[in-house]
TILO-743458 format. One record per residue: x, y, z negated of N, C-alpha, C in turn. Coordinates in steps of 0.05 Angstrom, whole numbers, plus 5000, padded with zeros to 4 digits. Example, Ala and Ser with C-alpha at 12.3 -4.5 7.8 and 13.67 -1.06 7.14 Angstrom:
<pts>
526448864844524649104844526449344844
525749554858527349794857525850014843
</pts>
This chain:
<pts>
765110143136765609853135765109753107
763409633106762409513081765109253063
765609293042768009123030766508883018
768808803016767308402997768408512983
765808412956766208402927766108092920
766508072889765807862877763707772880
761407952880759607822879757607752910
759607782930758707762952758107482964
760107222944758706982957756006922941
755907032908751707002906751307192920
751107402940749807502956749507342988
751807152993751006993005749606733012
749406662990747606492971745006492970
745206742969742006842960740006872986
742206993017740907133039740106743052
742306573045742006333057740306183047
739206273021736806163013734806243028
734206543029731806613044730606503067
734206503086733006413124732006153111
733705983094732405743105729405753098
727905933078725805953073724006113105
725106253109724406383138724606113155
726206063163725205743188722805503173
723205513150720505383140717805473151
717405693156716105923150715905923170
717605933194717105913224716205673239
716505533225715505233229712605163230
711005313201708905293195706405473212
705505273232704105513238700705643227
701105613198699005733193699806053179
702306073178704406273172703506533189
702006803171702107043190704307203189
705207393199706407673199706407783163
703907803160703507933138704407843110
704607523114705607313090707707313101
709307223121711607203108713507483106
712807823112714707943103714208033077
711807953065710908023033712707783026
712907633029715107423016717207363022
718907483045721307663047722307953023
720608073030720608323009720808142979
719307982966718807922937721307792936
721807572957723907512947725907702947
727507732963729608032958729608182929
727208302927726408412890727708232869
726907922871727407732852730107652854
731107712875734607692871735907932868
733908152864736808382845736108582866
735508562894735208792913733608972910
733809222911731609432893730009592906
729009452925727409532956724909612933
723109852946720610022936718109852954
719610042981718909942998719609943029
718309773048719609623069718109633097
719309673114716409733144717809503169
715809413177717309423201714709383225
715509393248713909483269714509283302
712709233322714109103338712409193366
712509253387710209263412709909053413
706709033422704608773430703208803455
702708583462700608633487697608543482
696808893484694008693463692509043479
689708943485688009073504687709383488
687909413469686909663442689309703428
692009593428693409753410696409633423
698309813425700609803439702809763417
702909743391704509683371702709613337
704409443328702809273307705109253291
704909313256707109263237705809323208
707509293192705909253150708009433148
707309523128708509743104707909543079
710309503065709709293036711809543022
709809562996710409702975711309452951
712609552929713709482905710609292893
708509652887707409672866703909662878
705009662905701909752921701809392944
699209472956698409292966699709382997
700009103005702109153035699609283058
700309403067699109533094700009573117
696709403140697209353162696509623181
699109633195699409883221698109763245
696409833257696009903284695410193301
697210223325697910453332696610353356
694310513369692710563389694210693422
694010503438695410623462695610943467
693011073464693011363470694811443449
695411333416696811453398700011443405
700411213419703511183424704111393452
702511553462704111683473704311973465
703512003437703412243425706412143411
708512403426711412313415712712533396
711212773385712213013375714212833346
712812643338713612543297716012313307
715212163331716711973335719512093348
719612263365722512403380724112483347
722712463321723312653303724812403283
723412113290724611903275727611823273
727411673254730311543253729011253277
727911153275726910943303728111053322
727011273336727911423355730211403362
732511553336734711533335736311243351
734911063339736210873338736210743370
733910753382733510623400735110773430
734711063426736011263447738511173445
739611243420742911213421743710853416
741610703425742710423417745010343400
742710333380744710383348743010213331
744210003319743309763310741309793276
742410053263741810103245744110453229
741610593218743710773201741510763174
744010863157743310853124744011193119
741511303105741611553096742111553061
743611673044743811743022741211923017
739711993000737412142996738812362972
739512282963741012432935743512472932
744312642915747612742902748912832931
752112842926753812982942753712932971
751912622982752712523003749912513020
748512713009745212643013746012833047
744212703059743612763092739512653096
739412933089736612903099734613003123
736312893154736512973177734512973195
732712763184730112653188727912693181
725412873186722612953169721812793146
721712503149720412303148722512233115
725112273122727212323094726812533067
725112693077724712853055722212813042
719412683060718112543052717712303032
720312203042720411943031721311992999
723312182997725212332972723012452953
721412662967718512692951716312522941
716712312958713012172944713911932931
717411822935717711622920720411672905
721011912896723212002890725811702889
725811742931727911572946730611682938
732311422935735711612937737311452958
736011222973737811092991735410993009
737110963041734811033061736310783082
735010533089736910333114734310303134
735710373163733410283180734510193202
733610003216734309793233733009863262
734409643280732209663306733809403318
732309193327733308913340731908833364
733708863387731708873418732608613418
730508453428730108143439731008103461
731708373476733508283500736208473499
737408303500740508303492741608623515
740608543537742208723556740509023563
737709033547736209343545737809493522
737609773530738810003515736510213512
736110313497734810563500732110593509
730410653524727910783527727510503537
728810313550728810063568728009843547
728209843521727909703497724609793495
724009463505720809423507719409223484
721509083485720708803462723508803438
721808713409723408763384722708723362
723708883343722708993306724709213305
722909413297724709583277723009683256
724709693234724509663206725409843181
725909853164727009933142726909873113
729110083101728809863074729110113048
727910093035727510483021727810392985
729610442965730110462948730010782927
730310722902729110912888731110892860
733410692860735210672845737410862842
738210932822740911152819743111002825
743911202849745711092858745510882886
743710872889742210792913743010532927
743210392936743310062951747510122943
747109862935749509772928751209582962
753309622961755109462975753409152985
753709022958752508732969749408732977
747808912964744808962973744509133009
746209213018747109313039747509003062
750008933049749508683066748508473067
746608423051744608243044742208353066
741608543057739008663069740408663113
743108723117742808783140743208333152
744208263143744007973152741207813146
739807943133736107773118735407883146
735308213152734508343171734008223207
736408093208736807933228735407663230
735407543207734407373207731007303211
730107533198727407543190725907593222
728107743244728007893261727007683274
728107303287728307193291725907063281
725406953264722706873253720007023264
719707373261718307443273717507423300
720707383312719707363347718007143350
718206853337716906623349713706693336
712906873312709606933312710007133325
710807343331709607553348708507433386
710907193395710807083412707806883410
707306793392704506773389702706883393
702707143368700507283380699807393396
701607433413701207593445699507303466
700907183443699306813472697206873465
695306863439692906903428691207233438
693407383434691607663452691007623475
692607583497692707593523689507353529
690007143512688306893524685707053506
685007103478682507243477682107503493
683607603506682607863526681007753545
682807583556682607473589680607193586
681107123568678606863572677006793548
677206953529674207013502675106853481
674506923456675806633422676006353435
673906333436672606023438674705873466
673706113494675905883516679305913497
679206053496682806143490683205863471
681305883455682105643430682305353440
680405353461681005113472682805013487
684905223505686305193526688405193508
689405243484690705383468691704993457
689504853444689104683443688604393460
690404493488690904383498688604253533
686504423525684704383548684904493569
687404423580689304613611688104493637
688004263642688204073663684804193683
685404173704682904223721681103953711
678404043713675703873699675403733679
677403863661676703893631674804043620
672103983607669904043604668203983580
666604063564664104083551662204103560
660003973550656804073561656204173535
655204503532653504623513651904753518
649104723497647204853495648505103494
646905323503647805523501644805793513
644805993502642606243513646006353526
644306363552645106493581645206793585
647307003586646607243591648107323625
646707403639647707513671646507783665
647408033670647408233679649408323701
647808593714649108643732649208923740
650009133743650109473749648309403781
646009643784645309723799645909953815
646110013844646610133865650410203872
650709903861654409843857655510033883
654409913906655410013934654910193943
653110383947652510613954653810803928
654210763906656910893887659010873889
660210633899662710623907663610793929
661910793949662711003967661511203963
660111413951659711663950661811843925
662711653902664611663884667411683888
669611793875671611863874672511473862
675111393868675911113862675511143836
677111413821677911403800674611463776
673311573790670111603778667911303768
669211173799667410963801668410773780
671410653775672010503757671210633728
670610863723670610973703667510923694
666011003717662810823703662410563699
664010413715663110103714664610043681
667010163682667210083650665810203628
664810473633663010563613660310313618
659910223639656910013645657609773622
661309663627661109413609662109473582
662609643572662609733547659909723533
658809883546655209943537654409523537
654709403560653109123558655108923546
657908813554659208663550660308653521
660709043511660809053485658608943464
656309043473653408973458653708683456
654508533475654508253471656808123450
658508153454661008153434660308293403
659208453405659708573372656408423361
655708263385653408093370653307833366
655507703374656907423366656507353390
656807493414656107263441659707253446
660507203471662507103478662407123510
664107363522663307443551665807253560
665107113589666606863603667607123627
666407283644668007293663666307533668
667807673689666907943706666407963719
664707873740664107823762663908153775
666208243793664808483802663608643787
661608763786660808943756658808793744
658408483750656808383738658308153704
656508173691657908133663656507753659
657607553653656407323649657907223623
655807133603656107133577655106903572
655506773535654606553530654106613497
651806553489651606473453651506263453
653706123444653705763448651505753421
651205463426649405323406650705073403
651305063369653604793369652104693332
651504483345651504363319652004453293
651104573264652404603249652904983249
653504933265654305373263652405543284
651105403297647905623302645905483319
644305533308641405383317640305603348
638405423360637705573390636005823387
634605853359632606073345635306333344
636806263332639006373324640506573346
641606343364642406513390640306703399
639006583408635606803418635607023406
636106943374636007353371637507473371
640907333369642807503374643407603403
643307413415642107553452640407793448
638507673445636308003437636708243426
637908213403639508483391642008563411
642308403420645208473438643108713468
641508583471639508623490639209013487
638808963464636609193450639009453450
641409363433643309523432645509513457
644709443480646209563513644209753508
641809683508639809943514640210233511
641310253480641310383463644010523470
645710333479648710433483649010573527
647210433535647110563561645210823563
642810893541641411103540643211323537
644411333504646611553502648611583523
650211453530651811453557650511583579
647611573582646111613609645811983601
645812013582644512323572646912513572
649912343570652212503571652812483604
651812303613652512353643650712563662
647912453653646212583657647612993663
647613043639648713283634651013403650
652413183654655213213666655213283704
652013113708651613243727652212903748
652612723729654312473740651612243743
652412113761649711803769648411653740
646911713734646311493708647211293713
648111053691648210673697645410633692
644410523709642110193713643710013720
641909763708642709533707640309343705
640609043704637808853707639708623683
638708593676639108313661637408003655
638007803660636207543659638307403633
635907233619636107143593635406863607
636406663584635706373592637306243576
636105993579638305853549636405493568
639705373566639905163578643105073571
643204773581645704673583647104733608
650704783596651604813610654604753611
655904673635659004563632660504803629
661904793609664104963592666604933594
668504983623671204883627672505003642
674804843655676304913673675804863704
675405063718675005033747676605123772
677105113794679105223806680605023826
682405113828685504873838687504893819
689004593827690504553802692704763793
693105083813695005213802694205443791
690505453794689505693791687405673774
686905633757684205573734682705793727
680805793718678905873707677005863700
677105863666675005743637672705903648
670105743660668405913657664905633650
663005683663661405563652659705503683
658305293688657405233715654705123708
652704963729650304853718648404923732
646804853730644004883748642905183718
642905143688642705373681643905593686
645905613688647605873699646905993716
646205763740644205943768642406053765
640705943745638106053741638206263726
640306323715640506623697641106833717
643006783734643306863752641506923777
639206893787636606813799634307073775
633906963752632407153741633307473740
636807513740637107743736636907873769
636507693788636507833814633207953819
631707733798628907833806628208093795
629908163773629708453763628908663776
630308653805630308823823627708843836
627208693846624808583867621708673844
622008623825619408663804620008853793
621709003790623209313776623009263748
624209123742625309043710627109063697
628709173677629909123668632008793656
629608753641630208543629628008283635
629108043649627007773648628207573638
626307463630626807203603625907003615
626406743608625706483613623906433585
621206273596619406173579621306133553
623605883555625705703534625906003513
628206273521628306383519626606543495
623906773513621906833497621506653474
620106403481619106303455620406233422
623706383428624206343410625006633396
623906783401624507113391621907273387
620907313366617807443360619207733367
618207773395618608133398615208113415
615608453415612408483446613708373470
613308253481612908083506611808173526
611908223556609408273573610808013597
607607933598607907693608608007783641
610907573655610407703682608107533697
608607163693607206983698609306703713
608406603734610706373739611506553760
613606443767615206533792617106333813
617406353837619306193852622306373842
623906163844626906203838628606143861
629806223873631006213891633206013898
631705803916634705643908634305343879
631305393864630205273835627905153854
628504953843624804813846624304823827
621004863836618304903828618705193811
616205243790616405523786617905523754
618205843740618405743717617606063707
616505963685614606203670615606413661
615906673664617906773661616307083646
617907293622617207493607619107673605
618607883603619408133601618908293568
621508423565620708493534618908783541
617908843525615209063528618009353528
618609543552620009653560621309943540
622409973538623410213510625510383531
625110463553627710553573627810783570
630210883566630611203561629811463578
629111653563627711773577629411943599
632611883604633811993631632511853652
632211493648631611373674628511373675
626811513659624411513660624211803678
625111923669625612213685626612153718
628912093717628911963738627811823759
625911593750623811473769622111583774
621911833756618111953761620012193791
621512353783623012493807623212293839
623312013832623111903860620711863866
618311843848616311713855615412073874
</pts>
């Protein structure tokens, strides 16, 4: 049980300075994670508290990483933690934590001495800490957001800590300073972490651009944009006759290696994938005034183009080997206007993109099949990307009046599916 000293009302002084700095801080929402516990930590320092350094950690819902938190040092630059789903279920270091501790035996916080008569260094991670920052006092926390979880059931939170290097190690009032800031800060975090899970979930599920808009208030059914935009439809070939000769657990396992290889290529090339159609992928490189011209999109489509190629060849050579179905796929290019919104019924939405262009992207990537192509382009398209070209000529579109001129990039296909086609021919 911690005693009042004298100097415990400036230590309350000081902690009531901070929150109110913390609800400022929560207020603002241009405020990250990362700023305000570097300016939690500084302040603390500047009022006498002799923190080295400070962690804390929280689960997220976010498609690639199952927990997110900073490490802020004294003397070093603060560092951002992300811990990878497959990593969080590697539990050998964590069963070994003081976290651990805390959360199994729902225990709000313990403080380790590092040094002299009262040192308890029970923890791996304590003797670590004693060696690389010659630590002598050790406080670590854990604060579940729901009041009535205990233990393994504690899903949503922060836990944290607070690591000194002073003789004689955290003082009485630095003890209770740090465990009431702790609480506080705890609270501030929930309303941005509660953010950024709105911001993960909505860029997973509906791409930067929709998320920012719905985010921004563009909720309502036939709320809409018209933008220029190059058009990407792809689609996996011989979906159904795989589905049933495949194991469930096989078949989901290629279709995501299929949209990794295409949907990724499109993403790590500034496009912006709208939706999944089945194993088919429909994408957009907007064209907006000011931040990219229609030349512009064209080649980033194209490189996006070039590197699925590149990313379904290697994939095809490990499958190949494995003894497993190669991915084929067809893709149609096109660049037209198109409505950018919300569609659906009013309880069920979904940001996607509609238009007489959309069909037609959709239409060229079906002709893939029928002409055995890979990849077809729209005249609009080609003419704005100097690659080899092979001209197919005009074509009916299905569903399109009149014809429209249509190219194929000069073919680079890996030599599994080249191998492949010559075995059927």
């Amino acid at each position: 049980m911690l005693q009042q000293t004298p100097n415990a009302d400036r230590g309350n002084l000081m902690v009531d300075s901070i929150a109110d700095w913390l609800m400022e801080q929560a207020l603002n929402e241009q405020t990250t994670m990362k700023t305000l516990f570097e300016g939690t930590c500084l302040r603390l320092l500047a009022e006498g508290v002799p923190i080295i350094r400070a962690h804390f950690a929280f689960r997220t819902l976010h498609p690639l990483y199952a927990a997110v938190g900073h490490i802020w040092y004294k003397d070093k630059a603060t560092v951002h933690v992300e811990i990878l789903h497959a990593d969080a279920t590697i539990s050998a270091g964590w069963d070994q934590s003081p976290y651990a501790f805390l959360l199994v035996n729902s225990v709000d916080h313990i403080r380790r001495r590092l040094t002299g008569e009262d040192a308890l260094l029970d923890f791996p991670v304590l003797q670590e800490f004693h060696d690389e920052f010659a630590a002598t006092d050790y406080l670590a926390y854990a604060i579940p957001f729901d009041p009535d979880a205990t233990g393994e059931r504690i899903r949503s939170g922060v836990i944290g800590s607070w690591l000194t290097n002073r003789p004689g190690g955290f003082s009485e009032n630095d003890l209770r300073a740090l465990l009431r800031i702790q609480k506080r800060l705890a609270v501030t975090f929930k309303v941005l972490i509660k953010a950024e899970i709105t911001h993960n979930v909505l860029n997973t599920y509906l791409g930067p651009d929709a998320g920012r808009q719905v985010l921004s208030g563009q909720i309502k059914r036939g709320d809409y944009e018209t933008i220029h935009s190059v058009i990407w439809y792809s689609d996996m070939r011989n979906s159904t006759p795989l589905a049933e000769s495949l194991s469930p657990e096989d078949f989901f396992a290629m279709v995501n290696d299929y949209f990794e290889c295409t949907a990724g290529a499109v993403m790590d090339s500034g496009g912006e994938v709208l939706r999944f159609i089945g194993d088919a992928v429909l994408a957009i490189f907007p064209i907006r005034k000011g931040e990219m011209t229609e030349k512009q999109a064209c080649v980033k489509a194209m490189r996006a183009m070039r590197e699925s190629e590149k990313r379904v060849c290697k994939m095809n050579v490990e499958r190949a080997k494995n003894g497993q179905p190669i991915i084929e796929y067809g893709l149609g290019l096109h660049v037209g206007d198109v409505m950018f919104g919300n569609i659906g019924v009013p309880d069920r939405l979904e940001f996607s993109v509609i238009g007489p262009a959309a069909n037609e992207t959709a239409r060229l990537e079906s002709l893939t099949k029928e002409l055995g192509r890979r990849v077809i382009a729209s005249d609009h398209f080609a003419r704005n990307v100097k690659v080899g070209w092979d001209p197919i000529g005009q074509k009916s579109l299905k569903g399109v009046r009149g014809k429209m001129t249509l190219f194929s990039p000069i073919e680079t296909r890996c030599e599994v599916v080249k191998k492949k086609r010559r075995t059927r021919k």
